[in-house]
C-alpha positions in Angstrom: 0.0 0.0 0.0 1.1 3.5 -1.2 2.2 5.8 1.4 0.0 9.0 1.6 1.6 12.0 -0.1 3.1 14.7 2.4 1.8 18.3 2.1 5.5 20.4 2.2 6.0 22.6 5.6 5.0 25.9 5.6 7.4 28.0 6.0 7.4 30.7 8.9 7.1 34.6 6.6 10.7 35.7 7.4 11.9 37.8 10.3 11.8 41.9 9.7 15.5 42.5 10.2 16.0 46.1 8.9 16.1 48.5 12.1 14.6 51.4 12.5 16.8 54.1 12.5 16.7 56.5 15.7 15.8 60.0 15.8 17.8 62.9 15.7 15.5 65.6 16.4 15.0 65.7 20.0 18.3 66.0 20.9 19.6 68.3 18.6 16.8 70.9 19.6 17.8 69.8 23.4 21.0 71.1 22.7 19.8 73.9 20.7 17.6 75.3 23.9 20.1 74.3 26.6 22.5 76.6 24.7 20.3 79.6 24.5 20.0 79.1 28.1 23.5 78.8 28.9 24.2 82.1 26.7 21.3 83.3 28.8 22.9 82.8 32.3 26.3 83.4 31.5 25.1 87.1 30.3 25.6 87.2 26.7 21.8 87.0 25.9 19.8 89.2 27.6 16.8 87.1 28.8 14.1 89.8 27.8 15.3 89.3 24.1 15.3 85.7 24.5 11.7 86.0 25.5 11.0 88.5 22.6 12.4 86.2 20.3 10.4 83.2 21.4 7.1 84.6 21.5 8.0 86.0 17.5 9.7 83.4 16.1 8.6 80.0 18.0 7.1 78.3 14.9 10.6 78.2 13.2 11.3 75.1 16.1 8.5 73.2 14.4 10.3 73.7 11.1 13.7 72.6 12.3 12.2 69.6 13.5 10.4 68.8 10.3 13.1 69.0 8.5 15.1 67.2 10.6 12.2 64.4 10.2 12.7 65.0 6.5 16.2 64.4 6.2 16.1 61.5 8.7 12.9 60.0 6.3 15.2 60.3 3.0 18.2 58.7 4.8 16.6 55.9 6.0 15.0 55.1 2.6 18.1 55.4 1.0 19.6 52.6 3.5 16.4 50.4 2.8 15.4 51.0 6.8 12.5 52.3 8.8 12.1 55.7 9.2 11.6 57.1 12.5 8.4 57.6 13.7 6.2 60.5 15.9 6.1 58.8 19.3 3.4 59.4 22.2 6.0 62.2 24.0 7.0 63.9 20.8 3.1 64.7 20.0 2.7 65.6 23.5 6.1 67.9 23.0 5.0 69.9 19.8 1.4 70.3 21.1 3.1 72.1 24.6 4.8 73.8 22.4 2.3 75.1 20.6 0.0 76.4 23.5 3.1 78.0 25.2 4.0 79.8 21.5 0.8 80.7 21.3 0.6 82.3 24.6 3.9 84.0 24.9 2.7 85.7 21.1 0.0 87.6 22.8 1.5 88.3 25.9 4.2 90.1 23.9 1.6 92.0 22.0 -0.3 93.0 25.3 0.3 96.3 26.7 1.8 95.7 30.1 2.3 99.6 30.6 -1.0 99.8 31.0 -1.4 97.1 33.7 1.2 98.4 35.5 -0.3 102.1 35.5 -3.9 99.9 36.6 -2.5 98.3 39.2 0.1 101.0 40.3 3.1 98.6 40.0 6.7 100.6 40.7 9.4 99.8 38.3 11.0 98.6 41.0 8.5 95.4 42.1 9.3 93.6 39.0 12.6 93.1 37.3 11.5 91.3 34.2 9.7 94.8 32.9 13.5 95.6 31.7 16.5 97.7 33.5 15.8 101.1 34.8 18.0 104.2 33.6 17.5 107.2 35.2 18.0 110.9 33.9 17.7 114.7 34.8 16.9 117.6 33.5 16.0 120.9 33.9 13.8 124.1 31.9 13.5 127.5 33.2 12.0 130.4 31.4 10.0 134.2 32.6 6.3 133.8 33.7 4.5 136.4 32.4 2.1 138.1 34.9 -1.4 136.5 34.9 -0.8 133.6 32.3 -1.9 130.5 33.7 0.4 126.9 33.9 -0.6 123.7 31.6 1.1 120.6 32.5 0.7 117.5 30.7 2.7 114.6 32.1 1.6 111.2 30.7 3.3 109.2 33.0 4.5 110.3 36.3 3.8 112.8 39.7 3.6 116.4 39.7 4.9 118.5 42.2 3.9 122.8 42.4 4.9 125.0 45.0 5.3 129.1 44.6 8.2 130.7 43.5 9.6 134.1 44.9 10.3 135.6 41.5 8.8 135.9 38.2 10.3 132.2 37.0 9.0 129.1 36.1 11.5 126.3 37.3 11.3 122.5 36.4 13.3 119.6 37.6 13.0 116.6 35.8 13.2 113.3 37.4 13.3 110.7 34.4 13.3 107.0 34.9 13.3 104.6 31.4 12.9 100.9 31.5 15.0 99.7 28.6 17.1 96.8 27.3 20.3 98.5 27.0 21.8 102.1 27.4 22.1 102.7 24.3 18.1 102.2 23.9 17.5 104.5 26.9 19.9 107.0 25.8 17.8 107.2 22.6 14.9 107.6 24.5 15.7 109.9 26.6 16.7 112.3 23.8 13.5 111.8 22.1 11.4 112.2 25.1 12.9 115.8 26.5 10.2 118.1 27.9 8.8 121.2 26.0 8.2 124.3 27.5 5.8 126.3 25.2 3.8 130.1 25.5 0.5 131.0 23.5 -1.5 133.5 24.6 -1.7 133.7 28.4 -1.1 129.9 28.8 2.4 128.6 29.6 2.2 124.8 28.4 4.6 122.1 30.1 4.5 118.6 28.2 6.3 116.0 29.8 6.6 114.1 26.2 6.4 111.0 27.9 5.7 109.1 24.5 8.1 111.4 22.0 10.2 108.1 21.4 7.2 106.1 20.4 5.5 103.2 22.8 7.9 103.0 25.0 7.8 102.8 29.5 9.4 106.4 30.0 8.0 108.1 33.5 8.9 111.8 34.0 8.4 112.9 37.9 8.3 117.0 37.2 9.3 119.2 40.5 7.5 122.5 39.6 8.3 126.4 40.9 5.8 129.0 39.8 4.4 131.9 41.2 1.6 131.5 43.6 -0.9 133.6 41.5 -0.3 131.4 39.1 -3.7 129.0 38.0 -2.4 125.5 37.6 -4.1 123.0 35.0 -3.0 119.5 35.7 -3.4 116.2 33.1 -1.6 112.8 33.8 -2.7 109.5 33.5 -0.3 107.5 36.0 1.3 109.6 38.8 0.6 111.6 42.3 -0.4 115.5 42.2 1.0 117.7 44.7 0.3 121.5 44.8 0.9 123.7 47.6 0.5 127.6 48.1 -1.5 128.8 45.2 -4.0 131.9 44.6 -5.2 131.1 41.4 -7.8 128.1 41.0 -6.4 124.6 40.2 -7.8 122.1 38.1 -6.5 118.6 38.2 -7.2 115.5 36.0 -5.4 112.3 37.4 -6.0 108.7 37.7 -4.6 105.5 39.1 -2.6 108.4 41.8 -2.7 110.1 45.0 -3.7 113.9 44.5 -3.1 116.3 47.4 -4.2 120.3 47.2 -2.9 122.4 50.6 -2.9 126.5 51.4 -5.5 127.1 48.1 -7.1 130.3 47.7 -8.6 129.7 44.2 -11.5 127.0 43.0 -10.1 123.6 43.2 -11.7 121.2 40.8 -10.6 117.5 40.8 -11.8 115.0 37.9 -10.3 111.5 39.0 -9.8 108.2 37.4 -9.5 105.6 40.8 -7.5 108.0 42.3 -7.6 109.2 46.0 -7.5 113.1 46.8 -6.7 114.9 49.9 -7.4 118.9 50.1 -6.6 121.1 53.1 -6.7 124.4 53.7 -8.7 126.0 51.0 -10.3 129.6 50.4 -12.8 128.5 48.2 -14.9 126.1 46.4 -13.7 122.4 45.9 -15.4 120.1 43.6 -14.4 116.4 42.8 -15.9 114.5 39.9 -15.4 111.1 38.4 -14.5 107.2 40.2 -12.5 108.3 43.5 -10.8 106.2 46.4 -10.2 107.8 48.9 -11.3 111.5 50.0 -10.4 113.5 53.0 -11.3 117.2 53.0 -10.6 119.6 55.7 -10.3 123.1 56.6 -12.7 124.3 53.8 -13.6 128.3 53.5 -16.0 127.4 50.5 -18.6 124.5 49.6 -17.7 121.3 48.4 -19.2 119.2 45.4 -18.8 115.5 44.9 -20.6 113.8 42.3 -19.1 110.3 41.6 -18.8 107.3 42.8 -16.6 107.3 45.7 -15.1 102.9 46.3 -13.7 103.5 49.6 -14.1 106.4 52.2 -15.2 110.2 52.1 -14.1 111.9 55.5 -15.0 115.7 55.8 -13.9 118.2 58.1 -14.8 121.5 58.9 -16.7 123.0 55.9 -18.0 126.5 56.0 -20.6 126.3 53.4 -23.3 123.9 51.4 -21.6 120.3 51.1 -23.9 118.3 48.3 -22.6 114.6 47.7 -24.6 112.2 44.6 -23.6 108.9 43.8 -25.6 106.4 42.5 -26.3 105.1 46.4 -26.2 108.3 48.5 -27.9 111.5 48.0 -26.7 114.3 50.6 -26.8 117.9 51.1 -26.4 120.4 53.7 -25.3 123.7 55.3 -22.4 123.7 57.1 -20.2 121.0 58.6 -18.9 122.5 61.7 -17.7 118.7 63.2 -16.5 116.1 60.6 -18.0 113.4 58.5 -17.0 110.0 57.9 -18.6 108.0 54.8 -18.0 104.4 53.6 -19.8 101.8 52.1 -22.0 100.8 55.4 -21.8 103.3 57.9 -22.0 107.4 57.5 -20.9 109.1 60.7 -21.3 112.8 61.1 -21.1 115.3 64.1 -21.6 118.7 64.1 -24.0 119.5 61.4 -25.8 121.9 60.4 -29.2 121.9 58.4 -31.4 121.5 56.5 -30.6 118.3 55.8 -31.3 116.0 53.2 -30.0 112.3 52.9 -31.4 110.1 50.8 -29.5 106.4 50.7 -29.7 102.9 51.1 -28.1 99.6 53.0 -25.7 102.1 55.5 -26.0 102.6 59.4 -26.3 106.2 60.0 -25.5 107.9 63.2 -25.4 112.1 63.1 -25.0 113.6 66.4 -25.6 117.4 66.9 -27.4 118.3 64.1 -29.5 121.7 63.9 -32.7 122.6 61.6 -34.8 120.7 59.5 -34.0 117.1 58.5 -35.1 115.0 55.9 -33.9 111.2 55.8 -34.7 108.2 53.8 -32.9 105.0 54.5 -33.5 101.3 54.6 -31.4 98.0 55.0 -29.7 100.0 57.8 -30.3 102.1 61.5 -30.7 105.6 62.2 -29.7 107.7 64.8 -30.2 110.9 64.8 -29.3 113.4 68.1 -31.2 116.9 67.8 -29.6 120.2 69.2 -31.7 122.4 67.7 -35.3 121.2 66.1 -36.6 122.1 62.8 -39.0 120.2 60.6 -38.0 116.2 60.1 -39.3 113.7 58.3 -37.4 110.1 58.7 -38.3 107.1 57.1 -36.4 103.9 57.3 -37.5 100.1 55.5 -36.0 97.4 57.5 -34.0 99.1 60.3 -34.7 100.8 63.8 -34.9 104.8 63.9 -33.9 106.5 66.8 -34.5 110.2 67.2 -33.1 112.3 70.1 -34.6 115.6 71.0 -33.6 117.9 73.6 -35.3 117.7 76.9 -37.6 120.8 76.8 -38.3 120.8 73.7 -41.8 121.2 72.3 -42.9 119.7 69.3 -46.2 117.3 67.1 -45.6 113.6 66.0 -47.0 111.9 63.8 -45.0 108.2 63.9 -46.2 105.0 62.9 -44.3 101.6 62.4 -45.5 98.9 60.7 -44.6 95.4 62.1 -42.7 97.2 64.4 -42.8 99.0 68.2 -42.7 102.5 69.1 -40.8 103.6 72.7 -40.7 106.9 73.8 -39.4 108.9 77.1 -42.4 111.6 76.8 -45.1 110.5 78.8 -47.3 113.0 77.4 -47.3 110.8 74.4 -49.7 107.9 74.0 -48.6 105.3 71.5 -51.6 102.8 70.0 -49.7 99.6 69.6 -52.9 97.8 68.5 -52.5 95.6 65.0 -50.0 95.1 62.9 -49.0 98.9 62.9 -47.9 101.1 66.2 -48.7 104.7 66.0 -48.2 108.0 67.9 -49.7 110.9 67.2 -49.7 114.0 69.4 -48.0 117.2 70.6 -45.4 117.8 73.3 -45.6 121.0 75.4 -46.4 124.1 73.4 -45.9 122.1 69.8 -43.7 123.4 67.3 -41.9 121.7 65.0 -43.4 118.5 62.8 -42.1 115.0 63.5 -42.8 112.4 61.1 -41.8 109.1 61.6 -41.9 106.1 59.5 -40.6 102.2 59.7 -41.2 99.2 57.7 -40.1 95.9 60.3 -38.2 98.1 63.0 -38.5 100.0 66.0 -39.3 103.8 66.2 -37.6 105.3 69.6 -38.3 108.7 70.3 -36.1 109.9 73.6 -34.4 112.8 75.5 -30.9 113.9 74.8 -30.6 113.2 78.3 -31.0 109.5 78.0 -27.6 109.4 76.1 -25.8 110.6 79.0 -27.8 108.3 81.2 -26.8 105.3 79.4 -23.1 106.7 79.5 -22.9 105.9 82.8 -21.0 102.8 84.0 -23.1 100.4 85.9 -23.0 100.0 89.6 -20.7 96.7 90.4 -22.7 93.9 91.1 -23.4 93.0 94.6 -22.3 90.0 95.7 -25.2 86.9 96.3 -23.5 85.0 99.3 -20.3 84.6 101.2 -18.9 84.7 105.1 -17.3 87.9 104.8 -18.2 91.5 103.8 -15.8 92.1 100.4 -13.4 94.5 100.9 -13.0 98.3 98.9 -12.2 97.6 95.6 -8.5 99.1 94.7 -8.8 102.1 92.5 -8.2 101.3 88.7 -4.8 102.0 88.0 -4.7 104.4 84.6 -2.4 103.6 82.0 -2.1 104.8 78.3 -3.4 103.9 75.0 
């Protein structure tokens, strides 16, 4: 019998033996960075053009690499091999790279001047806005009698005090953040200040941007005479003037401004600045988005209209003081006490009226007020202390109202607070506390003046100056509820300072 016929082996497909060739790509743009770097921190390269080059010329890394992968494709077909492939870290690589090119491109195209000048950064916080050169200079020329001073300074603080004589003096205080010297010392030269005369205006521009776009601050130390009116412009700096007759007008933001020993108007338009004025003759008015205020010492009236972010404090005003924002509505006669104004809480002593305060969501407290009073609150307390009584109307939404009047004093109320009490220290005065609603109507002694009184869910309290004082008073030490032994005199409080 035949054997059966054998099917040949099947052969195994043979083994792949060409090797793939390894990339050169990675390293060579390891080394490239690492010697940028090195250049970098030995001092050769300055690391600000470094960064100005990256964020304008990142893509040409992708190139490199893609020709590298090119070449590295050619060789290996020409040597019958695998070329290298994109591995899991190299896609990872060029897609950080990407985000981070992208990024640094519009950093560099954002305008960090202007961030600094918003958040009032000193050249001196941050070291990668470039070096800092510094400069002087100086401009003197006659100041013909009543011409009035212009000064435009872009970029820096403002300093005016009187001169003796006829002059104008400047001192210029010039600070450049540049790369080099040699671009600061261009700068500087195209950025010198310009004293010019037309008319009966003397104008002083700082030329802070003569040289183009660039961070050049000029602080300008300024000698005029004192009859002088100043007009003040700068976008990023502090305002100082000091001993002037003539008015002042001053436009500043993102800086402290400061007006002292003023005879003229002074008019303030700020920019989330803060303003301090002392010492004036005559009217002061403040415009615009303010921080703080503090105003003392004022001959005139005063005028804010604004909105004010952080604190108003007012001292010793001779005439009408009228305050609008979009919260607070204010206006009266004199302020012979001071004022103190913030967010929650207005604080005043001192006053006189009439009065009108109209606001919302702030705890009010005026002590010594005189003449009529009209007051409209809610979210917030009231308490108001009476000298001298005049016509008042007070109405409050969610808060208790407490009204002080002096002891004597004769007077009709009309008072009513609904889902609240009314208390009162004039027993002449019956109070109907039936319902939802407590009322009190009536007149006190001869009559007089009209009280009116309304709350929405709070208490009306209607008492005697007196009672302040009473309250005042410490309370008697308790007495004690057992023990063998009488206590012995309590030892005098020593007194020992603040």
């Amino acid at each position: 019998m035949a054997s059966p016929v054998q099917p040949p082996p099947v052969q195994p497909p043979p083994m792949y033996s060409r090797r793939c060739r390894r990339s050169f790509s990675g390293p060579i743009i390891l080394i490239s960075i690492g010697i940028l770097f090195l250049l970098g921190t030995m001092g050769v390269l300055n690391w600000s053009h470094l960064g100005h080059w990256f964020a304008h010329y990142w893509p040409v890394i992708l190139i490199i690499a893609g020709v590298i992968k090119l070449l590295e494709y050619q060789a290996a077909q020409r040597e019958g091999a695998r070329a290298p492939g994109l591995g899991v870290g190299s896609i990872f690589l060029i897609i950080l790279l990407i985000v981070v090119g992208l990024a640094a491109t519009q950093m560099s195209r954002f305008d960090w001047g202007e961030l600094r000048d918003n958040l009032n950064i000193d050249d001196n916080d941050f070291t990668w806005f470039g070096q800092k050169y510094t400069y002087e200079d100086q401009l003197s020329q006659a100041f013909p009698a009543g011409a009035s001073l212009h000064v435009n300074d872009t970029r820096g603080a403002v300093n005016i005090t009187a001169s003796d004589d006829d002059q104008i003096r400047v001192l210029v205080h010039k600070k450049i953040n540049a790369d080099s010297q040699s671009d600061a010392d261009k700068w500087n030269g195209g950025t010198k200040p310009q004293l010019t005369t037309s008319g009966g205006i003397i104008t002083l521009n700082a030329n802070n941007q003569g040289a183009g776009d660039h961070w050049v601050a000029e602080d300008l130390d300024i000698t005029v005479p004192r009859k002088a009116a100043v007009v003040i412009s700068t976008r990023s700096g502090d305002v100082n003037v000091t001993g002037r007759d003539g008015d002042v007008q001053i436009s500043d933001q993102h800086g402290d401004v400061s007006a002292a020993d003023v005879n003229g108007k002074i008019s303030l338009n700020l920019d989330h600045s803060s303003a301090r004025v002392s010492q004036a003759s005559s009217d002061v008015s403040i415009e615009g988005r303010a921080n703080d205020v503090s105003l003392e010492d004022i001959k005139g009236g005063v005028h804010l209209d604004g909105e004010f972010m952080e604190s108003v404090k007012l001292a010793r005003i001779e005439q009408t003081v009228i305050f609008k924002s979009s919260r607070t509505d204010m206006q009266f006669s004199r302020l012979d006490g001071d004022l103190d104004l913030d967010s929650g809480d207005l604080q005043a002593s001192n006053v006189a009226g009439p009065l009108r305060l109209i606001t919302r969501s702030k705890d009010i407290r005026l002590t010594n007020v005189a003449g009529d009073v009209r007051l409209e609150d809610s979210n917030g307390s009231v308490e108001l202390h009476m000298t001298k009584l005049g016509s008042i109307q007070v109405e409050n939404r969610h808060g208790d109202i407490q009204l002080y009047v002096p002891d004597k004093a004769g007077f009709q109320v009309d008072a009513r607070a609904r889902g609240g009490e009314i208390e009162t220290d004039f027993d002449a005065l019956k109070v109907d506390s039936s319902g939802n609603t407590a009322t009190a109507v009536g007149s006190i002694g001869s009559g007089g003046p009209h009280l009116v009184l309304s709350n929405e869910e709070g208490t009306i309290e209607l008492r005697k100056g007196s009672s302040v004082a009473e309250l005042a008073e410490p309370p008697a030490p308790p007495k004690p509820s057992h023990g063998p032994r009488a206590p012995k005199a309590p030892t005098p409080p020593k007194v020992t300072e603040n």
